[in-house]
C-alpha positions as a printed NumPy array, in Angstrom:
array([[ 145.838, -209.053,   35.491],
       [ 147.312, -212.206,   35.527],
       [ 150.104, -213.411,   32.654],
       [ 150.593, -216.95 ,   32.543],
       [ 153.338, -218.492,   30.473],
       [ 153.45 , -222.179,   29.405],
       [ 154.85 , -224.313,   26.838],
       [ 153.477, -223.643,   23.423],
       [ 152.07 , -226.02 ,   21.268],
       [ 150.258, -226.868,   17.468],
       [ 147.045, -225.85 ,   19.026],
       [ 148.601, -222.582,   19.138],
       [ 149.935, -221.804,   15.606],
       [ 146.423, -219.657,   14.5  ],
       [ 147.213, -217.688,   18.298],
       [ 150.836, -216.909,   17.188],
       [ 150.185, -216.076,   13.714],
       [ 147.98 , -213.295,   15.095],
       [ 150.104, -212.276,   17.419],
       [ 153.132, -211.42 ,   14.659],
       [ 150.323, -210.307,   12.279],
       [ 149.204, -207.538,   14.427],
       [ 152.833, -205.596,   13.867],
       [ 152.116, -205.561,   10.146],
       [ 150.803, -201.992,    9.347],
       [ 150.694, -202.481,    5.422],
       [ 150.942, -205.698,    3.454],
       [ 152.616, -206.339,    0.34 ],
       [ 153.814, -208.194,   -2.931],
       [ 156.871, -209.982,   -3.27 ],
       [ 158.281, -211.059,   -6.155],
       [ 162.137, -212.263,   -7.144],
       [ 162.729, -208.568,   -8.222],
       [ 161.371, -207.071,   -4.695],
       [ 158.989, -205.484,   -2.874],
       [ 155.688, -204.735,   -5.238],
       [ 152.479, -203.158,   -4.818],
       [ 150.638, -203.004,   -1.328],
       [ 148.102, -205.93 ,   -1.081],
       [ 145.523, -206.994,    1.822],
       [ 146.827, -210.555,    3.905],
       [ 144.119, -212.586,    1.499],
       [ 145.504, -211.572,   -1.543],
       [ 149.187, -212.926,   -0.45 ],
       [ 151.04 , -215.833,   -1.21 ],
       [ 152.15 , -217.691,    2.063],
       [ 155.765, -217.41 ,    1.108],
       [ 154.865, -213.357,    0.598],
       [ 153.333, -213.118,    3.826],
       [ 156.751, -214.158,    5.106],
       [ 158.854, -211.979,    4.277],
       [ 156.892, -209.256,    6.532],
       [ 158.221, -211.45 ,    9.228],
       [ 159.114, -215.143,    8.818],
       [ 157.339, -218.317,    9.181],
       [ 154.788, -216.805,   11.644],
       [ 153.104, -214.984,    9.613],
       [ 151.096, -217.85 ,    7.602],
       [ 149.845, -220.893,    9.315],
       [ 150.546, -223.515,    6.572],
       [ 153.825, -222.581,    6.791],
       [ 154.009, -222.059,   10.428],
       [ 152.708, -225.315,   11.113],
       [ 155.576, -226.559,    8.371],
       [ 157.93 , -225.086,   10.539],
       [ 156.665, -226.668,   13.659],
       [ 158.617, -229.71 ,   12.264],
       [ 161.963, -227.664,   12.477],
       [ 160.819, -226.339,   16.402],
       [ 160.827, -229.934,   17.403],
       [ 163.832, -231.167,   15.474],
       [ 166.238, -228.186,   16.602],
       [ 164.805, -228.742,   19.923],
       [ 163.764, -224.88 ,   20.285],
       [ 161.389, -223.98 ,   23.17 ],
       [ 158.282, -221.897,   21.847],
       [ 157.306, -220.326,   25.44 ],
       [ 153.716, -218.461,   25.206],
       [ 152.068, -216.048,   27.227],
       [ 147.937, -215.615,   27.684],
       [ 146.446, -213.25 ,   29.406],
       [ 142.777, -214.709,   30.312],
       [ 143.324, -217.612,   27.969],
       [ 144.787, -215.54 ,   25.174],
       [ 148.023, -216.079,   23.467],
       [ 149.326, -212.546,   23.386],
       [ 153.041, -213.148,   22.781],
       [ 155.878, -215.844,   22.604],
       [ 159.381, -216.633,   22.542],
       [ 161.258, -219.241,   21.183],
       [ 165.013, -220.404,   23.122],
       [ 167.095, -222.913,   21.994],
       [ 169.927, -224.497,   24.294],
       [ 172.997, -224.638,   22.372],
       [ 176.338, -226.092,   23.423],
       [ 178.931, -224.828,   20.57 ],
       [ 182.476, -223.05 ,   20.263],
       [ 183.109, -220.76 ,   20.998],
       [ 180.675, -219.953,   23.655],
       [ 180.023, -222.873,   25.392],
       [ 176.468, -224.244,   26.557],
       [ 174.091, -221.345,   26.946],
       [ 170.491, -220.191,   26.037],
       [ 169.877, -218.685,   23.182],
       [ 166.801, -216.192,   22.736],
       [ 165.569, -216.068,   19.511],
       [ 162.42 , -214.573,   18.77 ],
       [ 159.995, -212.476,   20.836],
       [ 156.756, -210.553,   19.844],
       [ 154.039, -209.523,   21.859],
       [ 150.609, -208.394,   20.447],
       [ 150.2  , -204.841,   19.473],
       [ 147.386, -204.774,   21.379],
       [ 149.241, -206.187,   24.855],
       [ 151.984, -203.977,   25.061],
       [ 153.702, -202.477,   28.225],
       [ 151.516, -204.878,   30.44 ],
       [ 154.592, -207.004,   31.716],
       [ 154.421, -209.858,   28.815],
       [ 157.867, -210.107,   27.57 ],
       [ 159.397, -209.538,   30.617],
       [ 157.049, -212.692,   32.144],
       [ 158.346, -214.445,   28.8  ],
       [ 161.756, -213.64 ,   29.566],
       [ 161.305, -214.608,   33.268],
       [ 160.514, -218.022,   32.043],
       [ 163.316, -218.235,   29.757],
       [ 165.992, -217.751,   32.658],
       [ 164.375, -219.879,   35.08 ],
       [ 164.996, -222.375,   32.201],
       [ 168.157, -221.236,   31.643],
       [ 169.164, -221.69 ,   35.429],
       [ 166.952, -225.387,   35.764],
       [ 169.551, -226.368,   33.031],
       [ 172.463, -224.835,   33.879],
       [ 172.982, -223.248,   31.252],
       [ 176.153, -220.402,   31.736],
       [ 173.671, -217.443,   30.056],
       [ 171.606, -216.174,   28.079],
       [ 172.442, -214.764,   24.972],
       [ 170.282, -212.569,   22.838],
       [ 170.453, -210.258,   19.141],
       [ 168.187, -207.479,   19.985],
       [ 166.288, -206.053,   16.705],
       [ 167.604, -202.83 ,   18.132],
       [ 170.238, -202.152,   21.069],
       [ 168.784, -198.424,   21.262],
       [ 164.948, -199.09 ,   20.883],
       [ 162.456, -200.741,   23.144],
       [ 163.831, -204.261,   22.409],
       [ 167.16 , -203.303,   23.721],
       [ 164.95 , -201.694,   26.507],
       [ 163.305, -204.498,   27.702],
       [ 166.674, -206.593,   27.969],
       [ 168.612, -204.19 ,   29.856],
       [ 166.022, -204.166,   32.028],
       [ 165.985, -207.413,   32.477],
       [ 169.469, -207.252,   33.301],
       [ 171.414, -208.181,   30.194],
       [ 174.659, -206.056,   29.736],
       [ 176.338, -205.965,   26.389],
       [ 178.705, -208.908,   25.415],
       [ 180.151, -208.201,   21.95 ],
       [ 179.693, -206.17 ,   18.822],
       [ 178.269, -207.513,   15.949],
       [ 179.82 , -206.401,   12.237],
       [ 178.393, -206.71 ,    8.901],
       [ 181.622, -207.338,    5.978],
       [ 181.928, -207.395,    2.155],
       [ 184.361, -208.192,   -0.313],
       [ 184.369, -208.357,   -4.196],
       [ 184.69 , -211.813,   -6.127],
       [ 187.083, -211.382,   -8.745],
       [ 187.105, -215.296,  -10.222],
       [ 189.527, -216.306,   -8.398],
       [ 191.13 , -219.845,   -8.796],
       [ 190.974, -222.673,   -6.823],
       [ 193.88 , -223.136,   -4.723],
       [ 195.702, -226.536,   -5.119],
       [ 196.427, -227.116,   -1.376],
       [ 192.204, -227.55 ,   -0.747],
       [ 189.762, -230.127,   -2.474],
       [ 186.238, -229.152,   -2.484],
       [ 183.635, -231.258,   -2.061],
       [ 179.392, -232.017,   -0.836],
       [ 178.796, -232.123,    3.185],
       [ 177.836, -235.527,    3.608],
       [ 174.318, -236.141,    4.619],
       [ 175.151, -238.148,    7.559],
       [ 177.268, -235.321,    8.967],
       [ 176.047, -234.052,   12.104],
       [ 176.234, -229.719,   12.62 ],
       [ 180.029, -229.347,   14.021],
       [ 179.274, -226.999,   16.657],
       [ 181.448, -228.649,   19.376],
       [ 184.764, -229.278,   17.129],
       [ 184.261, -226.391,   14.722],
       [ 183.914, -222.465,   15.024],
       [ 181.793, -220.191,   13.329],
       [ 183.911, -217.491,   12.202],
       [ 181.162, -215.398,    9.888],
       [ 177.817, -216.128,    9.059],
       [ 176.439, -214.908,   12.529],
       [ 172.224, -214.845,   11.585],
       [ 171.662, -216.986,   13.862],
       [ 173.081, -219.411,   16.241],
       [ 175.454, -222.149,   14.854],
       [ 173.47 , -224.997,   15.041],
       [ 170.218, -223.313,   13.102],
       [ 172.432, -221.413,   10.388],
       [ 174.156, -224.638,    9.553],
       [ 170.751, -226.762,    9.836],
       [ 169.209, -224.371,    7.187],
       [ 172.331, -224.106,    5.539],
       [ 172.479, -227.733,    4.637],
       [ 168.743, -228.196,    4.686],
       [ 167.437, -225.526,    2.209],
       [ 163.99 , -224.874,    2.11 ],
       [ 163.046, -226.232,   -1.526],
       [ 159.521, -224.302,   -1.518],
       [ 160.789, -221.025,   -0.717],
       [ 163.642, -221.386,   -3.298],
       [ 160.748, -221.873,   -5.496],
       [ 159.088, -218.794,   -4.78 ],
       [ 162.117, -216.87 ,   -4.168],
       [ 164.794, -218.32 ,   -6.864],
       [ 168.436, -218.073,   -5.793],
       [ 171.074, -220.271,   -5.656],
       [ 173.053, -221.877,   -2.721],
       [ 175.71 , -224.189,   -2.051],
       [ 176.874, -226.236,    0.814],
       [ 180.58 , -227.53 ,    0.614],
       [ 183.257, -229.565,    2.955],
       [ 186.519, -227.582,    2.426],
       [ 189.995, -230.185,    3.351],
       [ 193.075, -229.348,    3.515],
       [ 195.944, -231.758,    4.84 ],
       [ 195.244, -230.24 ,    8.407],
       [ 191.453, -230.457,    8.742],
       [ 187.956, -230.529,    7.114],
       [ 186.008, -226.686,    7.109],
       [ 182.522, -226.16 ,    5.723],
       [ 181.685, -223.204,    4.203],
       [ 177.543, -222.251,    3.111],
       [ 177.112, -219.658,    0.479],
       [ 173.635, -218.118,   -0.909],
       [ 172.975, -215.567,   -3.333],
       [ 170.559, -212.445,   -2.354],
       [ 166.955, -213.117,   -2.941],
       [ 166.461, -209.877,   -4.879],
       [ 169.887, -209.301,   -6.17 ],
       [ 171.784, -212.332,   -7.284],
       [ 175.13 , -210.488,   -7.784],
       [ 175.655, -210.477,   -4.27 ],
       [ 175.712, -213.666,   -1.452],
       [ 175.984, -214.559,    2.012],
       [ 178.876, -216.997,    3.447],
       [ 179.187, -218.783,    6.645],
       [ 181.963, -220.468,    7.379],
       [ 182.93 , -222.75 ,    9.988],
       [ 187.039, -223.574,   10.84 ],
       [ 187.856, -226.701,   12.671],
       [ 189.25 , -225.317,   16.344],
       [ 192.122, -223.959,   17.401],
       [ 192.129, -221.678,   14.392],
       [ 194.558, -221.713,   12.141],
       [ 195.13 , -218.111,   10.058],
       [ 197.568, -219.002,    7.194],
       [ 195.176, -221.961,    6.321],
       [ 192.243, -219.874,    6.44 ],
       [ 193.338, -218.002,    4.138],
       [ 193.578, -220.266,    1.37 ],
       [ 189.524, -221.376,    2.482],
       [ 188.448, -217.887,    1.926],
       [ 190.349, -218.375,   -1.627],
       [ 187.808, -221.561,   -2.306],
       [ 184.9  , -219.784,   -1.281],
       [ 185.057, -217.148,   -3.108],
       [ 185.731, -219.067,   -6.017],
       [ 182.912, -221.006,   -5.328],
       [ 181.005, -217.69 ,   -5.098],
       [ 181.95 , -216.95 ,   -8.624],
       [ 180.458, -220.191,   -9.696],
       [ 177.603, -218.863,   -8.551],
       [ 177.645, -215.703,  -10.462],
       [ 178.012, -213.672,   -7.201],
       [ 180.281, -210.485,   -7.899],
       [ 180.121, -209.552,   -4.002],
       [ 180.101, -211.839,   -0.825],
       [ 178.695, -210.266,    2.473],
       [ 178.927, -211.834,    5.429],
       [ 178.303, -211.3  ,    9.339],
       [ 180.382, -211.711,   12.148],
       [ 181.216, -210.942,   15.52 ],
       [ 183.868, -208.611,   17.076],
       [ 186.75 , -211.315,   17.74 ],
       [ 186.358, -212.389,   13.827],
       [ 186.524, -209.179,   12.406],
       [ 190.658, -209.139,   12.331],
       [ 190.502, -212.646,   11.069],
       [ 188.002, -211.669,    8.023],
       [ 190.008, -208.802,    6.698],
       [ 193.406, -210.169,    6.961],
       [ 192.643, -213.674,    5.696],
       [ 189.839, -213.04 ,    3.748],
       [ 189.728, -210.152,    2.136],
       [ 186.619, -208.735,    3.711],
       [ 186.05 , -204.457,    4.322],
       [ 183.68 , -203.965,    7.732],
       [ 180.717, -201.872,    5.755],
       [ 178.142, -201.205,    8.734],
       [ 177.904, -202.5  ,   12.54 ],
       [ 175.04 , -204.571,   13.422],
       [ 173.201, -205.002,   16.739],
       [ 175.249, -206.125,   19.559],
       [ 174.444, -209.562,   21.607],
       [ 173.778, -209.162,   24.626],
       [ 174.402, -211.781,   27.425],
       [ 173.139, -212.396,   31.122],
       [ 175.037, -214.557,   33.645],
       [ 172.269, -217.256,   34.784],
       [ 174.602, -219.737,   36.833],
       [ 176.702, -219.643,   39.917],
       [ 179.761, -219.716,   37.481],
       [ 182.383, -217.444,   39.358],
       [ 183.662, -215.24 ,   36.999],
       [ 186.774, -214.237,   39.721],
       [ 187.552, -217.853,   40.187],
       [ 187.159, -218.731,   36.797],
       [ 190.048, -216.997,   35.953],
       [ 188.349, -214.985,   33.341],
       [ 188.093, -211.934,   35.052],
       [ 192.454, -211.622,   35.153],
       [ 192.595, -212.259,   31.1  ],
       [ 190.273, -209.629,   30.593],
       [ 191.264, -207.102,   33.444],
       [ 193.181, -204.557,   31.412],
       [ 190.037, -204.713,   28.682],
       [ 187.936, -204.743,   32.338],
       [ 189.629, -201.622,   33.128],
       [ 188.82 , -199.981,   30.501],
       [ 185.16 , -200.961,   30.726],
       [ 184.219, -201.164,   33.639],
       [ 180.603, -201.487,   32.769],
       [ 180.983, -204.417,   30.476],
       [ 183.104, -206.691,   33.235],
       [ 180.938, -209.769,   32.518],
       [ 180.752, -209.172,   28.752],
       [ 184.785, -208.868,   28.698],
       [ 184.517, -212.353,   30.657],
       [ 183.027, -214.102,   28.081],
       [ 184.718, -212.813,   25.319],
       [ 188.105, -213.502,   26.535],
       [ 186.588, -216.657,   27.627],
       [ 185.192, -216.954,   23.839],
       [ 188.349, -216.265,   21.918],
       [ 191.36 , -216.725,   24.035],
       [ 194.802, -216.533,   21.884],
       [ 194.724, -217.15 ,   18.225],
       [ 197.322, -219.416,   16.794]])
């Protein structure tokens, strides 16, 4: 058996649909109030077949989507087995604070039907060679679960944990604006700030897609799914931040917020940002703000802003691709006494000291 793994393409879109469809056990409504009644595929909305897994799961939207795969510049790799598409991933180089220029590895699914036959690890395979062609530093990846078989087949592949992820709350309580910070639109000719600006919280995704869809809403899922969201340029008399805030789908009480903080970071000031977005929040109507961030933010988020840690999320996980030498890097002697302590996670510790440094 041969797997063969190429570039994907439009032609493909009816192939990949199938392939995420065929993890779907039992199909249901959506509506603004929740999960409803099971349904077959045919009797779904597009926009409800999406929320069993995102845009692959209808082709009109899908091919809709294609449009964002091209402008984001994200790889869609496929695999066939005798001409078949039986599974993809999509990577997306990304060069942003604080990790640097790296691949990012976004979405993988193999058919139910293909399983344990070698496909994502050919898929994978691809992706480093990719990674390495580019130079990219690693790979970095979100498994849908560190202690299932998608953690499984990374550690396999020889990824090694990085940094814990950390999912935070706190409650809106109408807080005023502060004086020191005028609020305003993101203009629409600014570009994603990825290599002058960190993103503390907000960690779905990469930084370049979660501000992309942050500032670039989709209008026809809003439509199907009402909420509200907001988009705002944050100044102070020291810098510019931009902060992204969404109510829940299903429960419009509660929102999401990423924010991203011009670097080096600057905790007093921050402080008085996490002020204006929650105030913006409450405009809103949203009574609690979650948000999502990673281990070296965590400090940051509940002294500054307020937020409680309420459950840990998957951990990224990371895979050295170049001949970047950690020893001679220098990384390894920041890190040694958190090296020491973990052995095992000598690389991850590399990148996270490498990733955070000293906070001002």
């Amino acid at each position: 058996m041969t797997i063969n793994v190429r570039l994907g393409a439009r032609d493909d879109i009816d192939a990949l649909v199938e392939v995420e469809c065929s993890d779907v056990e039992t199909w249901y409504h959506f509506t603004s109030k929740g999960r409803g009644d099971p349904a077959s595929y045919d009797e779904l909305s597009p926009w409800e077949r999406t929320m069993h897994g995102g845009w692959w799961m209808d082709r009109a939207i899908l091919t809709r989507y294609w449009d964002d795969i091209e402008r984001l510049g994200i790889i869609p790799l496929v695999a066939e087995i005798d001409g078949k598409v039986v599974g993809h991933l999509d990577a997306i180089f990304s060069d942003e604070l604080p990790l640097g220029h790296f691949l990012y590895l976004d979405v993988l699914m193999v058919h139910k039907a293909y399983r344990r036959r070698g496909v994502a690890t050919a898929l994978i395979k691809e992706a480093e060679r990719l990674a390495r062609n580019e130079k990219a530093r690693f790979m970095l990846v979100e498994p849908q679960r560190y202690e299932g078989p998608s953690g499984l087949t990374y550690t396999n592949r020889g990824f090694e944990k990085a940094f814990d992820a950390f999912h935070l709350e706190t409650s809106i309580n109408h807080p005023e604006m502060p004086p020191e910070v005028q609020v305003g639109s993101i203009p629409q000719v600014q570009e994603a700030p990825v290599k002058t600006h960190t993103m503390i919280c907000g960690w779905y995704n990469i930084s370049a897609k979660t501000w992309y869809y942050g500032v670039n809403p989709n209008l026809e899922f809003l439509q199907a799914f009402p909420c509200h969201q907001l988009a705002l340029s944050a100044m102070t008399n020291r810098g510019t931040y931009f902060f992204h805030l969404q109510q829940d789908r299903f429960d419009h009480s509660t929102g999401s917020l990423s924010l991203w903080a011009p670097a080096p970071l600057k905790q007093k000031e921050l402080r008085v940002i996490f002020q204006a977005s929650r105030t913006a929040a409450s405009w809103l109507g949203i009574k609690t703000l979650t948000t999502k961030t990673i281990e070296g933010y965590v400090a940051t988020l509940e002294e500054e802003g307020g937020f409680a840690v309420k459950s840990k999320a998957e951990p990224y996980l990371v895979k050295n691709t170049s001949h970047w030498n950690l020893e001679e890097s220098g990384l390894v002697n920041r890190c040694s006494r958190l090296g020491r302590r973990n052995p095992e996670k000598k690389y991850g510790q590399a990148i996270w000291s490498h990733c955070y440094g000293r906070r001002d």
